[in-house]
C-alpha positions as a Markdown table, in Angstrom:
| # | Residue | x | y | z |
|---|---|---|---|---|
| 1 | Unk | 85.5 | 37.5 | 77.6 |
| 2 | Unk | 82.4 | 38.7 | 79.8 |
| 3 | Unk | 83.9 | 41.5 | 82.3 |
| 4 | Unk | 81.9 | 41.7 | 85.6 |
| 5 | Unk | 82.1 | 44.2 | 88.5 |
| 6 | Unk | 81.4 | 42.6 | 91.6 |
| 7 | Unk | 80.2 | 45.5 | 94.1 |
| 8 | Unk | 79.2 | 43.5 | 97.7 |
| 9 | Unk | 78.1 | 46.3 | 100.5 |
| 10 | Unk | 80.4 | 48.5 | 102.4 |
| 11 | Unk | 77.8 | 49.6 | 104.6 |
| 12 | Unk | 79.5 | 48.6 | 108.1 |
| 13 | Unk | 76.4 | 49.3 | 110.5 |
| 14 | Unk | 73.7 | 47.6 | 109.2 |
| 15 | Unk | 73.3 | 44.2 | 111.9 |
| 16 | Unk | 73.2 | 41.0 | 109.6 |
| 17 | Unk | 73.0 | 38.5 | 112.6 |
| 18 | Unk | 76.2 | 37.9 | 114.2 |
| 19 | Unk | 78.1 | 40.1 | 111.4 |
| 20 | Unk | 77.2 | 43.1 | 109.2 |
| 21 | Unk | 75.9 | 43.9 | 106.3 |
| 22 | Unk | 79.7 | 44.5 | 104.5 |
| 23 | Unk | 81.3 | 41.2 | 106.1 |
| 24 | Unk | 77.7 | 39.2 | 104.9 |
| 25 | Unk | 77.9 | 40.6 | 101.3 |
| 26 | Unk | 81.5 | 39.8 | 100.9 |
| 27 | Unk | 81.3 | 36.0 | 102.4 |
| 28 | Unk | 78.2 | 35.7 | 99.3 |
| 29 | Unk | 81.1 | 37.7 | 96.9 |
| 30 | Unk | 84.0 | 35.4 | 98.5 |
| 31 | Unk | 82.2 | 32.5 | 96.7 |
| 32 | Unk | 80.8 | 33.9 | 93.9 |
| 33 | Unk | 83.9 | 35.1 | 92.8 |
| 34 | Unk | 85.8 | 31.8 | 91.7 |
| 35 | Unk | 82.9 | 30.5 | 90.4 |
| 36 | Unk | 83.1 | 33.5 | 87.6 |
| 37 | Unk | 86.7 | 32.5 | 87.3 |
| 38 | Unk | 86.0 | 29.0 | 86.8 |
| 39 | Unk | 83.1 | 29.8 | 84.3 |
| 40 | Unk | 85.7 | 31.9 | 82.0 |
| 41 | Unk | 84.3 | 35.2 | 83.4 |
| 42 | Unk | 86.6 | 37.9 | 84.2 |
| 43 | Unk | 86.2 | 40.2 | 87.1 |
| 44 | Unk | 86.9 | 42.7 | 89.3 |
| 45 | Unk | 85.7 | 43.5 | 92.9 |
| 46 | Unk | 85.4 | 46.6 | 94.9 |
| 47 | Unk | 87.6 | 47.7 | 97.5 |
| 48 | Unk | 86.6 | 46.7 | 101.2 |
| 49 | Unk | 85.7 | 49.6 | 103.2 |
| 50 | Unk | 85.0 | 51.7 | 100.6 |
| 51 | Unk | 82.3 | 54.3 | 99.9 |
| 52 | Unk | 79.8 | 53.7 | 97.5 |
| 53 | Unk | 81.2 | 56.6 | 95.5 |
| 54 | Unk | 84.6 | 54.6 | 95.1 |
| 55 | Unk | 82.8 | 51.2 | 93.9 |
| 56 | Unk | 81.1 | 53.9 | 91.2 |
| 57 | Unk | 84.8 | 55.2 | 90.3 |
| 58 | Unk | 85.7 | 52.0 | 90.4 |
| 59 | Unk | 83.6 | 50.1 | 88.2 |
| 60 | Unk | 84.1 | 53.2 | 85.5 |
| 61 | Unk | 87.9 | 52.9 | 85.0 |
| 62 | Unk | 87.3 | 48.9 | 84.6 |
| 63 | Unk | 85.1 | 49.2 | 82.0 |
| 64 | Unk | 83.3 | 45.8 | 82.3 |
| 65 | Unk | 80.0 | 44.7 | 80.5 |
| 66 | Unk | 78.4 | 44.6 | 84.2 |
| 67 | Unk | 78.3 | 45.9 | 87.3 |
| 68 | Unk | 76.6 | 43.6 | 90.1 |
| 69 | Unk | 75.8 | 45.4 | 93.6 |
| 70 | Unk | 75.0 | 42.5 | 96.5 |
| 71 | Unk | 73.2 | 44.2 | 99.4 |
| 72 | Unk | 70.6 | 43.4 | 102.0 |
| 73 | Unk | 67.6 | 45.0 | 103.1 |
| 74 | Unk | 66.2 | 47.2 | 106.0 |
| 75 | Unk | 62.7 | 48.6 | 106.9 |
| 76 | Unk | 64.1 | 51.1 | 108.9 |
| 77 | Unk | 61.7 | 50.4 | 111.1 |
| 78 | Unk | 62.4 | 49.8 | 115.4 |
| 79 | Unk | 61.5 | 46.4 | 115.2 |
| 80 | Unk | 60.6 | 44.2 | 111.5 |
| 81 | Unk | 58.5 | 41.0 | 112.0 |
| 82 | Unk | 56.6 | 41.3 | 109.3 |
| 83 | Unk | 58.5 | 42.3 | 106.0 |
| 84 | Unk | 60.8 | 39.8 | 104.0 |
| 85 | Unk | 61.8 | 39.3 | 100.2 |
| 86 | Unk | 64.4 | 39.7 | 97.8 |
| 87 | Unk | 64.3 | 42.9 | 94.9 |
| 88 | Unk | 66.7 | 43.7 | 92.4 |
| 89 | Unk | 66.8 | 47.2 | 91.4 |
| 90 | Unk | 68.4 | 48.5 | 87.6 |
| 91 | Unk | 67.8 | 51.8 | 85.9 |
| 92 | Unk | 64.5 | 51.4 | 84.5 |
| 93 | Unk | 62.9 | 48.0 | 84.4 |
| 94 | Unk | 60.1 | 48.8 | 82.1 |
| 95 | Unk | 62.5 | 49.3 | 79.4 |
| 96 | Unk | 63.1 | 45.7 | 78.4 |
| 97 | Unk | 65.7 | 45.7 | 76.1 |
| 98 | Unk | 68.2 | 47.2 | 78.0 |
| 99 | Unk | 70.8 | 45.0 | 79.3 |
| 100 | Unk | 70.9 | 45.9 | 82.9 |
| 101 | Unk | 66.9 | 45.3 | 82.6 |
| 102 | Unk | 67.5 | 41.7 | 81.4 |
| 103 | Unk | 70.4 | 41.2 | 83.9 |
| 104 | Unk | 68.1 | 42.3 | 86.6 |
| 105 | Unk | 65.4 | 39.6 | 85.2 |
| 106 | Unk | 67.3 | 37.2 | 85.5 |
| 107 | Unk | 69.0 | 37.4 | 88.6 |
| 108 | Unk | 65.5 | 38.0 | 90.1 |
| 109 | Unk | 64.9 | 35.0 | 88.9 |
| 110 | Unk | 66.9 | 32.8 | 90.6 |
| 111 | Unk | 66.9 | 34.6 | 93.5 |
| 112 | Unk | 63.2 | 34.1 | 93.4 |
| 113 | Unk | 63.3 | 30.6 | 93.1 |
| 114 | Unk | 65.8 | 30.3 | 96.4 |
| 115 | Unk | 63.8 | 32.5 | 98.8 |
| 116 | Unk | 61.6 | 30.7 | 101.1 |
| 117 | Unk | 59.2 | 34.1 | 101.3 |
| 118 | Unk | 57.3 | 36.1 | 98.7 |
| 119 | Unk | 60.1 | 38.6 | 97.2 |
| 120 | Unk | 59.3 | 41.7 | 95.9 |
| 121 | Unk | 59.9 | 42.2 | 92.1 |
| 122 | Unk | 62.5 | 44.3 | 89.6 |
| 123 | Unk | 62.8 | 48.0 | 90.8 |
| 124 | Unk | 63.2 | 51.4 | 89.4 |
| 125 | Unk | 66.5 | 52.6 | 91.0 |
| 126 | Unk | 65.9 | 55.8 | 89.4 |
| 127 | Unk | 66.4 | 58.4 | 91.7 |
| 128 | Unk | 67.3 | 56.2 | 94.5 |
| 129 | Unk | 70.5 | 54.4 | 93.9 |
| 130 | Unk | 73.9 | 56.2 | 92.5 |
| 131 | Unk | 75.3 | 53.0 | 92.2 |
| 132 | Unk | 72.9 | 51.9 | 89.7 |
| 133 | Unk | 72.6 | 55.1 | 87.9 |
| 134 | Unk | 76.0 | 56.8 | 88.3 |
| 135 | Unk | 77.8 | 53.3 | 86.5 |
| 136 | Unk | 78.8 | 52.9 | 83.0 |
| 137 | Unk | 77.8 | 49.5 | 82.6 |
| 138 | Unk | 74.8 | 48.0 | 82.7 |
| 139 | Unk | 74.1 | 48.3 | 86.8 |
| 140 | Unk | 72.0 | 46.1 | 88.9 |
| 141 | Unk | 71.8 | 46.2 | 93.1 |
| 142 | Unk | 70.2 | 43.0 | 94.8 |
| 143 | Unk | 68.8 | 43.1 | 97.9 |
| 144 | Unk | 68.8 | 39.1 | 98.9 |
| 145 | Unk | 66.7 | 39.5 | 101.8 |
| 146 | Unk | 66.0 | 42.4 | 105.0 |
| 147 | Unk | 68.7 | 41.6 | 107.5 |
| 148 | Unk | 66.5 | 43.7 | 110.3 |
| 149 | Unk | 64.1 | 41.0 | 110.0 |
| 150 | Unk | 65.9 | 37.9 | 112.6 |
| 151 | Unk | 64.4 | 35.2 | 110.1 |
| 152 | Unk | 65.4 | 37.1 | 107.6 |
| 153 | Unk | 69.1 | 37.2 | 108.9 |
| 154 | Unk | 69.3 | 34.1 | 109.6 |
| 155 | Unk | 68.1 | 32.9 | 106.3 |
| 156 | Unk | 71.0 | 35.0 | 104.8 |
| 157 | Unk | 73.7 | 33.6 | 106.8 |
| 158 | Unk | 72.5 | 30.1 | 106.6 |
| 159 | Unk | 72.8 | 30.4 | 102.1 |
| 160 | Unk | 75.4 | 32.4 | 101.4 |
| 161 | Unk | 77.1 | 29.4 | 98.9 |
| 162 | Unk | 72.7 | 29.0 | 97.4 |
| 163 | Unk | 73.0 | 32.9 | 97.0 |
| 164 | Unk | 76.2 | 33.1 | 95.2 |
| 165 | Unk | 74.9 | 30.2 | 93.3 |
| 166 | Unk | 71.6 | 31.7 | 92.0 |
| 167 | Unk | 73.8 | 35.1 | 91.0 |
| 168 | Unk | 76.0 | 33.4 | 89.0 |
| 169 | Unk | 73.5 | 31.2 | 87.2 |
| 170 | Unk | 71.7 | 34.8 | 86.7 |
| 171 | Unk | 74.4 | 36.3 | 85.1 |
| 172 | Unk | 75.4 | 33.0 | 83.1 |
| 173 | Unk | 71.2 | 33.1 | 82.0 |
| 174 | Unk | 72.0 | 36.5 | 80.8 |
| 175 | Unk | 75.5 | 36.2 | 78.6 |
| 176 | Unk | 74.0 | 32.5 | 77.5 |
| 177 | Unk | 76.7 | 30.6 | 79.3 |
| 178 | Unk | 75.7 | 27.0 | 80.6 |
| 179 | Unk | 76.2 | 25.8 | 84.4 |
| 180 | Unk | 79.3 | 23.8 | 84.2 |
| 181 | Unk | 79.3 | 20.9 | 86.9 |
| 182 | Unk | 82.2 | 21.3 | 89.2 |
| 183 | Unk | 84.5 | 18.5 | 89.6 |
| 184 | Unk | 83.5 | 15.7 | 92.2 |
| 185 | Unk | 84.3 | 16.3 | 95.6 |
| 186 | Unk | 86.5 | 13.1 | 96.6 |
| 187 | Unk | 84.6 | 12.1 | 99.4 |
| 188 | Unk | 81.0 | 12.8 | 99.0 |
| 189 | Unk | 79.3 | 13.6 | 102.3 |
| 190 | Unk | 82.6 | 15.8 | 104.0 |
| 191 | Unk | 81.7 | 18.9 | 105.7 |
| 192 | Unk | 85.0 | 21.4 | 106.2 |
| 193 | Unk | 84.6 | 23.8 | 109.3 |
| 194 | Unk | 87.3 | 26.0 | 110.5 |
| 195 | Unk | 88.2 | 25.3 | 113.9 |
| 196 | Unk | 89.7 | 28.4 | 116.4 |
| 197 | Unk | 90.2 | 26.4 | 119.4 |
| 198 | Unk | 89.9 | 23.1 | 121.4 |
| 199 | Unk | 89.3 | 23.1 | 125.0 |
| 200 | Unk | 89.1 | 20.4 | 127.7 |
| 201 | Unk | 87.5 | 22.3 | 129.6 |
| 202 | Unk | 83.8 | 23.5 | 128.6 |
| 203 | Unk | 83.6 | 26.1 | 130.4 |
| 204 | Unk | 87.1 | 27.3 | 128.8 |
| 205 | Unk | 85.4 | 26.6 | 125.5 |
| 206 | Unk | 82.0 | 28.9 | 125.9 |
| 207 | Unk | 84.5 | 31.7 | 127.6 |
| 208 | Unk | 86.0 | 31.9 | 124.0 |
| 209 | Unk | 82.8 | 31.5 | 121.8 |
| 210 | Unk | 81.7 | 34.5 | 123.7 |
| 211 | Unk | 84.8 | 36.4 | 122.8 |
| 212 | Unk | 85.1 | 34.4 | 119.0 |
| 213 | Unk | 81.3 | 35.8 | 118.6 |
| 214 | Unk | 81.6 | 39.0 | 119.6 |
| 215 | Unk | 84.0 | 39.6 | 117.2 |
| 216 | Unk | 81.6 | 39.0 | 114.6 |
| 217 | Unk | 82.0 | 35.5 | 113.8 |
| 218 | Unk | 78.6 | 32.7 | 114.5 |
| 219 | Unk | 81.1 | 29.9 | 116.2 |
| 220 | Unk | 79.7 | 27.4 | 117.8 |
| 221 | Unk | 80.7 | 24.6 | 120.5 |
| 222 | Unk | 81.2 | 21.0 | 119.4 |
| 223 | Unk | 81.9 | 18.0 | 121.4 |
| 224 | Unk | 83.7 | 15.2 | 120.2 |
| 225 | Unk | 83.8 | 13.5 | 123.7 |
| 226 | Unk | 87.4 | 14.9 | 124.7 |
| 227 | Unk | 87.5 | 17.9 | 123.3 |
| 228 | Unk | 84.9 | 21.1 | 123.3 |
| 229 | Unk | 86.6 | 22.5 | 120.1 |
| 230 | Unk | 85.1 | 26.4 | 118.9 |
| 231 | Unk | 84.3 | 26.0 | 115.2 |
| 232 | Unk | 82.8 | 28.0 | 112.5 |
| 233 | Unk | 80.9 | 27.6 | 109.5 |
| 234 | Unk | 79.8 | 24.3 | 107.4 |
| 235 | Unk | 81.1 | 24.0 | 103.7 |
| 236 | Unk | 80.8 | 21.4 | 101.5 |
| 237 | Unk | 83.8 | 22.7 | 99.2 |
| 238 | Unk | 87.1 | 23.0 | 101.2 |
| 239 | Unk | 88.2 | 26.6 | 99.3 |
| 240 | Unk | 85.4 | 28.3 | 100.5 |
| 241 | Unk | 86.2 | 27.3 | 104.1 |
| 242 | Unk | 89.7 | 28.1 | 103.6 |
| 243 | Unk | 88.4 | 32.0 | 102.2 |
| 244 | Unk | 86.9 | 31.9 | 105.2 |
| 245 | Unk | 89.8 | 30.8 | 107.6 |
| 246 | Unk | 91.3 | 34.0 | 105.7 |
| 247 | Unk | 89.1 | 36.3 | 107.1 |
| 248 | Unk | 89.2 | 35.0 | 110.6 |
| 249 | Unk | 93.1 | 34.8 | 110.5 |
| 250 | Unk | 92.8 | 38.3 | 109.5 |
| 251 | Unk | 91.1 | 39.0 | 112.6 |
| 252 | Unk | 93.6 | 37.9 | 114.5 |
| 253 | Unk | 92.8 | 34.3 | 115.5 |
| 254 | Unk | 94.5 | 31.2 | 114.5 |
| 255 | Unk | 92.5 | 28.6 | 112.7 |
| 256 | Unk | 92.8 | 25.3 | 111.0 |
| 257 | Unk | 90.4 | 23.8 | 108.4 |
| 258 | Unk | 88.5 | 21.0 | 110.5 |
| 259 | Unk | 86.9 | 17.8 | 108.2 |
| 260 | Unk | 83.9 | 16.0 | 109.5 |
């Protein structure tokens, strides 16, 4: 069985819309995750809050066939309006028969068929990226888009289930595994939101999306005619809501799974 480290960002001040960088990497890894399970691919994920160091340390003692780093970009720059695009870095991308070379293909790949922008190609993380370099396994680090670009933040937190998607079918192109259809949602056309609170009153209602959003999360207000009830998110598959509901109930709030 195909062993994959699954390294999202634990970089904690990098500004990815409403969130950052770490909490926008790990919604992507919340979904790609089962998807490996489901696809007979065993894995292993890094430890939230962690340096980059431990993910290294970590990924060594696992031993797996891959290690897959999912990170967003930055300029550095005061203000990016300009600069946009996906890159996936591995060791040394003009040698083509190495494994993290073909991984990194093919991730591109997909990732380059998603992107609405011109991306920016397979890159030499030589001398830039431990994580790459300092692994055992084959080591690629994605950059799905810059985050200090406001269309390009937005882009990423409006397809992080199309992200996870195009990873996985990269690292299925790469170990020869085919897409397997998932089951048949019952009702075709339901949308599962997680809901944090309902209000009569709207002005009760945008008190608490100010407080719900500056806690990180992009809720939103909507009216149902009675009620101004604070939601977040739009899933088509109820377990990713519900990973989601996790992370808010971990924040303290309580939350239900809403179907529309």
């Amino acid at each position: 069985m195909t062993k994959i480290f699954v390294s999202p960002s634990s970089q904690e001040n990098n500004v990815v819309g409403a969130y950052v960088e770490e909490t926008a990497m790990n919604m992507i890894a919340d979904v790609l995750c089962p998807e490996l399970t489901r696809h007979g691919i065993e894995w292993l994920r890094n430890s939230r809050g962690d340096t980059f160091r431990g993910h290294i340390a970590k990924s060594n003692a696992y031993d797996p066939d891959y290690h897959v780093a999912i990170h967003s970009n930055a300029t550095g720059w005061a203000a990016n309006t300009t600069v946009r695009g996906a890159e996936v870095y591995c060791a040394y991308p003009d040698r083509t028969a190495s494994a993290g070379t073909q991984l990194a293909q093919k991730i591109y790949a997909r990732l380059s068929a998603l992107t609405p922008v011109a991306d920016r190609g397979v890159l030499s993380a030589a001398g830039k990226l431990s994580e790459v370099m300092e692994t055992n396994a084959p080591a690629i680090l994605m950059e799905v888009e810059f985050h200090d670009n406001a269309a390009g933040a937005a882009w990423i937190l409006s397809n992080i289930e199309p992200l996870a998607h195009a990873i996985l079918l990269g690292i299925l192109d790469q170990i020869g595994k085919a897409f397997i259809e998932p089951p048949k949602p019952v009702q075709a056309g339901v949308i599962y939101r997680v809901q944090i609170g309902a209000f009569s009153v709207k002005t009760n209602a945008e008190n608490y999306l100010d407080k719900v959003k500056a806690a990180g999360f992009p809720a939103f207000v909507k009216n149902d005619g009675q009620w101004y009830r604070v939601q977040v998110g739009a899933f088509s598959v109820r377990a990713n809501a519900e990973r989601y509901m996790q992370q808010i109930r971990s924040a303290g709030y309580d939350a239900f799974i809403a179907k529309t």
